[in-house]
N, C-alpha and C positions, 0 to 999 in steps of 0.2 A: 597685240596689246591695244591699238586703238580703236580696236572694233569692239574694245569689250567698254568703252569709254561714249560708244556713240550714244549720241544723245543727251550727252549731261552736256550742263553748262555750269562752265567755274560760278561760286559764291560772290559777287559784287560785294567788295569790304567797300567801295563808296557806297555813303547810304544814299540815297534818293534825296531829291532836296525836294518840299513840302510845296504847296501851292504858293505862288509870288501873287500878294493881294496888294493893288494900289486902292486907298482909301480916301475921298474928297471932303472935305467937311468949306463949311464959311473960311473958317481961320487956319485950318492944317491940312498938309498932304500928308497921308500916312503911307507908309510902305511896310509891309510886314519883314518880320527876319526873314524869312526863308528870301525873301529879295535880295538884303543886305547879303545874303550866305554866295548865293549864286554870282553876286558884283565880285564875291572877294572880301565881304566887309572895306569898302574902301572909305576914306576919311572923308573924301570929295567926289563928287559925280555931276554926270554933266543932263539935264534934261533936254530931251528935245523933241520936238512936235511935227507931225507931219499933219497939215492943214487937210489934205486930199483925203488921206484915208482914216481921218480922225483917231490918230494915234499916240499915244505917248513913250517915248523910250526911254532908258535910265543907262547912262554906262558909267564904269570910270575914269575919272582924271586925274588930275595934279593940280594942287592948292592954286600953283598960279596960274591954271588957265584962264581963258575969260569962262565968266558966265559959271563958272566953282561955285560949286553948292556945298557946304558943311553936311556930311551925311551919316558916316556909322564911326564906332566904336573899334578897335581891332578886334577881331574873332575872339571868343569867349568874354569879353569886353561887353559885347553887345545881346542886354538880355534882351530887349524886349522891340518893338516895332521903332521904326525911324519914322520920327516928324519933320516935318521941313515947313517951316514958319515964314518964309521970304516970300513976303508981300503982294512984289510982280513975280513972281512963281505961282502961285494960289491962284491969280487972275487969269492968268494963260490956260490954266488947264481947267479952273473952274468953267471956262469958256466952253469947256468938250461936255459938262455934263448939267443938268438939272437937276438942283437939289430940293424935294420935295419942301413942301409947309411941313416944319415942323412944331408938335406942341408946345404949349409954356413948358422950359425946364427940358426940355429934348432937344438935341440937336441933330439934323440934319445931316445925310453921307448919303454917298453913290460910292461903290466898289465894285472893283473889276478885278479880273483873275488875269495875270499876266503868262504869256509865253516865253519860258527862260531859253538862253540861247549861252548856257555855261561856257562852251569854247569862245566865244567871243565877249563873255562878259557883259550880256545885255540884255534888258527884260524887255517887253515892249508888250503895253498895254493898250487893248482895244476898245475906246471910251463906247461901242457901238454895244459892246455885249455888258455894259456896268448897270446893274439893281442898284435899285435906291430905299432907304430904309430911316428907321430916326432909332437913336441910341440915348437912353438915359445918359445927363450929364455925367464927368465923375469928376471927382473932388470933393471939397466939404462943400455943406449945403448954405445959403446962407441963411441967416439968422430971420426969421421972419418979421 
């Protein structure tokens, strides 16, 4: 029976999780769901930087550790990309990348594709391989 079997591999019912994109703007770090998906969607995560190889990692925590960052929504909670708006957050990492000139009414990003590391819960983005690009505002526009 199992020779007539060789060769197949069972159906993976986990689907794949999607490319993990950290995104840098002036004001926001962006992390796309499929990051949140791979963390676990956790409420809190922790960043942390490795100066040497210019890297950023993402894991999770607990509300009370130090340095708790406010991050996703629970699972199906969380539609759309996570921002992270903390101030000395921005500055630390904006340190890893340059963010082009951008035009009047554009803003300014560098994105990087992160390597997920599901068993342990961790993404880890390499600020070395990040393009940079400028994106129409969104929001309302303002009134001229």
């Amino acid at each position: 029976m199992a020779s007539l079997l060789q060769g197949f591999e069972e159906v993976q019912l986990v689907k794949p999780v999607g490319k993990t994109v950290l995104t840098v703007t002036d004001s926001a770090i962006r992390f796309n769901k499929a990051t949140a998906e791979v963390l676990g969607f956790p409420a809190y995560v922790k960043v942390l930087i490795n100066d040497k190889t210019r890297q950023i990692a993402v894991t999770p925590t607990t509300a009370k550790a130090d340095n708790a960052i406010k991050f996703s929504k629970p699972e199906g909670k969380q539609a759309a990309s996570v921002s992270v708006k903390e101030a000395t957050l921005i500055e630390a990492v904006k340190a890893y990348f340059t963010l082009p000139e951008a035009p009047e009414g554009e803003i300014a990003y560098q994105s990087v594709n992160g390597t997920a590391y599901p068993e342990s819960k961790t993404v880890i983005f390499d600020a070395a391989n990040a393009t940079a690009g400028t994106m129409k505002r969104r929001g309302r526009k303002k009134a001229a």
